[in-house]
C-alpha positions in Angstrom: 0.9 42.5 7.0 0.9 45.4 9.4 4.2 46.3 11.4 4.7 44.4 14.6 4.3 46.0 17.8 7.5 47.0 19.6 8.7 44.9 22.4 12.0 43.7 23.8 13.5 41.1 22.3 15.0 37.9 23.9 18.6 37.7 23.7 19.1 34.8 21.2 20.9 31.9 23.2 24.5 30.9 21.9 23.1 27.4 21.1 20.0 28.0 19.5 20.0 26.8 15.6 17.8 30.1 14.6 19.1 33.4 13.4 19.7 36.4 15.2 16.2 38.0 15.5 17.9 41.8 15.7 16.2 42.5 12.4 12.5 42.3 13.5 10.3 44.7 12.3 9.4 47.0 15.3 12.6 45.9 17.8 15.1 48.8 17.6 17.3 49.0 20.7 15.7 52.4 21.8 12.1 52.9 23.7 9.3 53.2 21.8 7.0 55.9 22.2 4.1 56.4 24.3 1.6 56.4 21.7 2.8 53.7 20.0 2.9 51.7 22.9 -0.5 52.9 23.8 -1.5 51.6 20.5 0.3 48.3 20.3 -2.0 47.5 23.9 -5.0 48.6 22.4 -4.5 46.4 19.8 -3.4 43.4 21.6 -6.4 43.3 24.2 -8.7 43.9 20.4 -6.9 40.5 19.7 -9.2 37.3 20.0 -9.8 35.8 23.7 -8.3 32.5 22.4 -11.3 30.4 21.4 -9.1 27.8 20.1 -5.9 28.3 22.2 -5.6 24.8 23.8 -3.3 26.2 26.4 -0.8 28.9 26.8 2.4 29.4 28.8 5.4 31.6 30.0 8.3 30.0 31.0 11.8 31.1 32.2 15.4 28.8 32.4 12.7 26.1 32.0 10.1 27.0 34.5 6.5 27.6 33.7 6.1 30.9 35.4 2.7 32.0 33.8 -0.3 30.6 32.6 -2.2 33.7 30.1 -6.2 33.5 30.0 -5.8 34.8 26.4 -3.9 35.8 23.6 -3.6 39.6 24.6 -2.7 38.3 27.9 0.1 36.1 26.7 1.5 39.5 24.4 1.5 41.5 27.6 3.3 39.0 29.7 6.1 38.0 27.0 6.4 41.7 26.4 7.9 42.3 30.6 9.8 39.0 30.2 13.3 39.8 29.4 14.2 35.9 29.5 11.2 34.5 28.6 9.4 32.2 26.2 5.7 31.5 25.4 4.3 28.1 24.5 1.2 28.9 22.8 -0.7 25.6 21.9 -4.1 26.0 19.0 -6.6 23.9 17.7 -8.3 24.8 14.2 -7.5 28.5 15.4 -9.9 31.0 13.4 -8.1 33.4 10.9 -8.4 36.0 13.1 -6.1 34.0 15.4 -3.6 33.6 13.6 -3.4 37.2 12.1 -3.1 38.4 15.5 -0.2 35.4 16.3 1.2 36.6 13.3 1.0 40.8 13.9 2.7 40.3 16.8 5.3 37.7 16.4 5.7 38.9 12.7 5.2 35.3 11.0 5.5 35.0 7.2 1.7 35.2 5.3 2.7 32.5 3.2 3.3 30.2 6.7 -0.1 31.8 7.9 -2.2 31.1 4.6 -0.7 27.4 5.2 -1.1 27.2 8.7 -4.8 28.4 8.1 -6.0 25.9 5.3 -3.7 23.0 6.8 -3.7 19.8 3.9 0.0 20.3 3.8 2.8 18.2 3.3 5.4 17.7 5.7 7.8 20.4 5.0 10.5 22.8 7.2 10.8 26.7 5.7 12.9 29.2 7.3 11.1 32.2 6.8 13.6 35.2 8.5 13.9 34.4 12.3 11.5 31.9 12.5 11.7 28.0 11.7 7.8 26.6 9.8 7.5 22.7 10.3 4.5 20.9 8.9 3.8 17.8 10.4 1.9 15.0 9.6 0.8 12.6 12.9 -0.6 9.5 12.8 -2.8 7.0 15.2 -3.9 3.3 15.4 -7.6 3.1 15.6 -8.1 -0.5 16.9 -12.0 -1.4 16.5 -12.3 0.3 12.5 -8.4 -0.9 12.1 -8.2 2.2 10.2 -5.1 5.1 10.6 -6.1 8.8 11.7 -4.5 10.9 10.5 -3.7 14.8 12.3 -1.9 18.4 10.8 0.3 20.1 13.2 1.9 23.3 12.3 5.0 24.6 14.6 6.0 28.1 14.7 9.8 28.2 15.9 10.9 31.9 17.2 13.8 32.9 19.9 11.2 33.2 22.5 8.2 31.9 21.3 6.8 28.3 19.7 3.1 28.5 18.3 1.7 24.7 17.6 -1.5 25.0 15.2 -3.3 22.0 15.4 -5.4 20.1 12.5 -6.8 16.6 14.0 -6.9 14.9 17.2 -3.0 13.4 17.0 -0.7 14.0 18.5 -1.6 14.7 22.3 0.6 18.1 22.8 -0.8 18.1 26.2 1.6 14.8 26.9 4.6 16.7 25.4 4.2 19.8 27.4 3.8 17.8 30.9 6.9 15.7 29.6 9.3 18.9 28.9 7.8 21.0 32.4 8.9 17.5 34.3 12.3 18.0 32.7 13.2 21.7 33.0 17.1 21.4 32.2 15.5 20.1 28.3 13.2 23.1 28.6 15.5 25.3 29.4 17.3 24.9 26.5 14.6 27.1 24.5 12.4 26.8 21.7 14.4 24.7 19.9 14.2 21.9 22.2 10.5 22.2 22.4 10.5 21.5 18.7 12.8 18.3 19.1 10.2 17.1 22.0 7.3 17.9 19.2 9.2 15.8 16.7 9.8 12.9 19.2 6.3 12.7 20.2 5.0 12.8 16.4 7.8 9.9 15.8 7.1 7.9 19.0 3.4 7.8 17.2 4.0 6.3 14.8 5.0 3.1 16.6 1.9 1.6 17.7 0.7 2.6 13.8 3.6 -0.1 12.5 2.5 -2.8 15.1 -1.4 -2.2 14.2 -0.3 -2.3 10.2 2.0 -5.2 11.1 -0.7 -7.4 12.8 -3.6 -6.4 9.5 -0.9 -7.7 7.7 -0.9 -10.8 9.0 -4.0 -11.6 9.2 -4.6 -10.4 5.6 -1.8 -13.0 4.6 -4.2 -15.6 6.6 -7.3 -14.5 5.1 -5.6 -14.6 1.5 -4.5 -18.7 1.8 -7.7 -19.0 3.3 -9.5 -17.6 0.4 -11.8 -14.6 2.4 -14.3 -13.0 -0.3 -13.3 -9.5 0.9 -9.6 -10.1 1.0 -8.9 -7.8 -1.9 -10.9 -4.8 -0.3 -9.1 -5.0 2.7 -5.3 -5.3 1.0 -6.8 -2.2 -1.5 -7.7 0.1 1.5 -4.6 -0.8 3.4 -2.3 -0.1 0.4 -4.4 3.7 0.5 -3.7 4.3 3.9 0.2 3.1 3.4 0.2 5.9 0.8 -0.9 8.2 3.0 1.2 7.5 6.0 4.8 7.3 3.4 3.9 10.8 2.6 4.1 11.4 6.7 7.0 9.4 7.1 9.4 10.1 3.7 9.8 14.1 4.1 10.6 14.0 7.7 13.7 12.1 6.4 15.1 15.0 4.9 13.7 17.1 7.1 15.7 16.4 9.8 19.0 16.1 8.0 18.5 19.7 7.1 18.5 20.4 10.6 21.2 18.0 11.6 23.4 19.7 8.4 23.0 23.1 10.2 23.9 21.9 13.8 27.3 23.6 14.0 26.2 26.8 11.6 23.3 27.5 14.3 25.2 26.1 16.6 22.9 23.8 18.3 23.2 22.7 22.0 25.5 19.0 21.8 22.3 17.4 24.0 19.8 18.4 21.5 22.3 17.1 18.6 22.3 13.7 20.4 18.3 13.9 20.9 17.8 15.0 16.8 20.1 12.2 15.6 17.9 9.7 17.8 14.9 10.9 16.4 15.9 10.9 12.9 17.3 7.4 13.7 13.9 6.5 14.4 12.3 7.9 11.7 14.4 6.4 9.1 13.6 3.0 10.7 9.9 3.9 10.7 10.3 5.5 6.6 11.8 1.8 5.8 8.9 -0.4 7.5 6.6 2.1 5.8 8.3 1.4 2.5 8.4 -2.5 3.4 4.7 -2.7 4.2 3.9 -1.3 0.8 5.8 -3.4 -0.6 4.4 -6.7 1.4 1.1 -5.5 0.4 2.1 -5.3 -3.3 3.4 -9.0 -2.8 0.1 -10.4 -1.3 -2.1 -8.8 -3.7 0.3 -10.5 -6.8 -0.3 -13.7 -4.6 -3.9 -13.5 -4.0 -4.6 -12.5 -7.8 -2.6 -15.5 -8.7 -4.9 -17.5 -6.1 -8.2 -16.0 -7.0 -7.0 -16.8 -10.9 -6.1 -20.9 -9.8 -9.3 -20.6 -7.9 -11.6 -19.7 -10.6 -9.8 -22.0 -13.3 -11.0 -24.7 -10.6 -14.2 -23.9 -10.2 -14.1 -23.9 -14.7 -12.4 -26.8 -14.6 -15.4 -28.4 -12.6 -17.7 -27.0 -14.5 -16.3 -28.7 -17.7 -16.3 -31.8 -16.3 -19.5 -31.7 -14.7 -20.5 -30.3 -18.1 -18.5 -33.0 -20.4 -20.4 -35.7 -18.2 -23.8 -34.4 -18.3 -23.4 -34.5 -22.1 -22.1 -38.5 -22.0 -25.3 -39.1 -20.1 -27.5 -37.1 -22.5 -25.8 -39.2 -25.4 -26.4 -42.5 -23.1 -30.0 -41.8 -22.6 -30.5 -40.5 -26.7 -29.2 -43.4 -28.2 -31.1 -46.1 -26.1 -34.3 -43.8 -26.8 -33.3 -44.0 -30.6 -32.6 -48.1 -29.7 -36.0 -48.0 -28.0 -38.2 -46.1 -30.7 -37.1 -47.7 -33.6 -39.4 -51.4 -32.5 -42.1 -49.0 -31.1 -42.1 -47.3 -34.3 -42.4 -50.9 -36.6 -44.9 -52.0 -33.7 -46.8 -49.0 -34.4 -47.5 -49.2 -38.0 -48.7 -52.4 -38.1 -51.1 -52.0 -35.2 -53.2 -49.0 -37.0 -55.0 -52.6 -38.5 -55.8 -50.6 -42.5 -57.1 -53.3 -44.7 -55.5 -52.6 -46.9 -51.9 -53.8 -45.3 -50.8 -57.0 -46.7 -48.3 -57.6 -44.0 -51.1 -58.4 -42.1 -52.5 -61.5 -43.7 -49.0 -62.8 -44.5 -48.2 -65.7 -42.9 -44.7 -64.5 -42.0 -46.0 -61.2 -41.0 -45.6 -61.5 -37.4 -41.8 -62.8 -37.7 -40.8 -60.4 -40.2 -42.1 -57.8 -37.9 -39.9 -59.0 -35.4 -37.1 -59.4 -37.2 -36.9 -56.0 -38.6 -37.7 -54.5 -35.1 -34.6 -56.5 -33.7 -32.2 -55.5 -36.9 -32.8 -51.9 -36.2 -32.1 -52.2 -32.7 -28.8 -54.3 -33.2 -27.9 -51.9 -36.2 -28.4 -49.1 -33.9 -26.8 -50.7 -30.4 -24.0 -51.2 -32.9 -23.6 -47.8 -34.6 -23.8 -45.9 -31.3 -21.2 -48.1 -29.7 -18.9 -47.6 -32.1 -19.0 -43.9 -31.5 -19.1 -44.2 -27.9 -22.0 -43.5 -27.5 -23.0 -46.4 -24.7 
């Protein structure tokens, strides 16, 4: 990383939870000289005209007082701002970007190369004077009932905050209207842009519990009523749990690391009394997370357990309807045995030989008879012994 540019720096407020920024690279107390200041402009209007720069502001003791066309723009205007702070707002900025963000507000490569590739877990580094936060936002979709997912990065100086964008959530635009409307927060610098970044990425996750909450239920419906896609459903909702307790978990810890340095960076009391709420909040939300997975552990047990009494049912049915289908084969065998035993006799003596001496007997026709009736009885009574009929 090159040097950064001189400029003045902005004194660092008695409240603010970040480190004296005295040490920059390129901020010594004297004037810098004319051709390096003719040099750090050049540079700045080469910077990038802010094809992904969402929006951009000034503002001083809370009060937007610029809005910069461009990244070079917003340099030159901080740079006459003794008391000021930019708000410098990027979606999926180009590397370019962000080598100029970080040239001039000298920003850690590692935070960059992060920043850059997003796919981050949420995290807080202090890297010098400036505070990194990865954050992980989340939104309902209602017709898919599916969770989208968005990567924010936040760049935390004493005059400036840098949001890098990765996803459509959350709406940044919302925050920004909400601090402007409610300069005495603002006022209170960076810091308490980061806690209004934090709230709205918290407050988000709300209507993501109630949406989980209602598939829930009606996955415990569909399970007791024995829905064929049931198990899809509970698999792809157990993902997307997964997903959002890695959100949820690290902000945890996150914010009692800044909670733990409240009276080392001494932190404004107001802000103190906003963080705690926030991280009250995302505790609650961490738990229903961890309850949900949970719950969906539970109903998948339940609906195995159902789909398993289901299918010994249905093979239960199946033996019967099997076992009975082979009492009626056995039924319909031995009166066919019964039945062929006379039609056999009956057929022997009606091929008619002459030579059959059964035929001119005058007991023939009786003894015919008879045996056709003892085979029948001695077969009726064989078969019903063994159940048969």
């Amino acid at each position: 990383m090159s040097e950064r540019r001189p400029r003045p720096l902005l004194p660092v407020r008695k409240h603010s939870w970040l480190r004296p920024s005295a040490s920059r690279p390129g901020n010594a107390s004297a004037p810098a000289s004319a051709p390096a200041q003719a040099a750090a402009g050049s540079a700045a209007e080469a910077a990038p005209n802010g094809g992904s720069v969402v929006h951009a502001a000034l503002y001083r003791d809370g009060v937007r007082v610029s809005t910069p066309s461009s990244l070079a723009e917003t340099y030159r205007e901080l740079r006459d701002q003794q008391d000021g702070m930019a708000w410098i707002g990027l979606y999926r900025p180009t590397e370019a970007e962000l080598l100029s963000l970080a040239e001039e507000f000298d920003l850690h490569p590692l935070a960059v190369e992060d920043a850059l590739e997003a796919h981050q877990r949420p995290k807080l580094e202090r890297y010098g004077d400036t505070l990194f936060v990865v954050l992980r936002a989340a939104r309902y979709l209602d017709d898919p009932e599916d969770i989208d997912f968005g990567e924010l990065h936040v760049f935390v100086g004493a005059d400036f905050v840098i949001t890098v964008r990765h996803g459509a959530a959350p709406d940044l635009s919302a925050v920004r209207r909400r601090m402007e409307e409610t300069p005495e927060l603002l006022s209170l610098g960076p810091e308490a842009v980061l806690y209004a970044i934090l709230d709205a990425v918290v407050d988000g996750y709300l209507p993501v519990v109630a949406g989980v909450q209602n598939d829930l239920d009606e996955i415990e419906t569909e399970v007791f009523l024995g829905a064929p896609e049931v198990s899809r459903r509970i698999y792809e909702l157990a993902r997307e749990m997964v997903e959002f307790q890695r959100a949820t978990r690290p902000l945890v810890g996150m914010l009692n690391g800044l909670m733990a340095g409240f009276a080392k960076y001494r932190t404004d009391e107001e802000l103190q009394r906003y963080l705690r709420d926030v991280a009250d909040h995302v505790t609650h939300t961490s738990e229903r997370v961890d309850s949900f997975r949970q719950a969906l552990a539970d109903i998948l047990t339940v609906n195995a357990t159902l789909v398993g009494q289901q299918q010994n049912a249905e093979m239960r049915a199946l033996a019967e309807a099997g076992f009975e289908q082979n009492e009626e084969i056995k039924k319909i065998s031995a009166w066919a045995a019964i039945l062929f035993a006379p039609t056999l006799v009956g057929t022997i003596y009606g091929m008619n030989f002459d030579h059959m001496p059964e035929l001119h007997w005058v007991f023939g026709y009786p003894f015919a008879l008879m045996l056709m009736a003892v085979v029948c009885v001695s077969l009726y009574v064989i078969f019903k012994h063994r159940d048969w009929l």
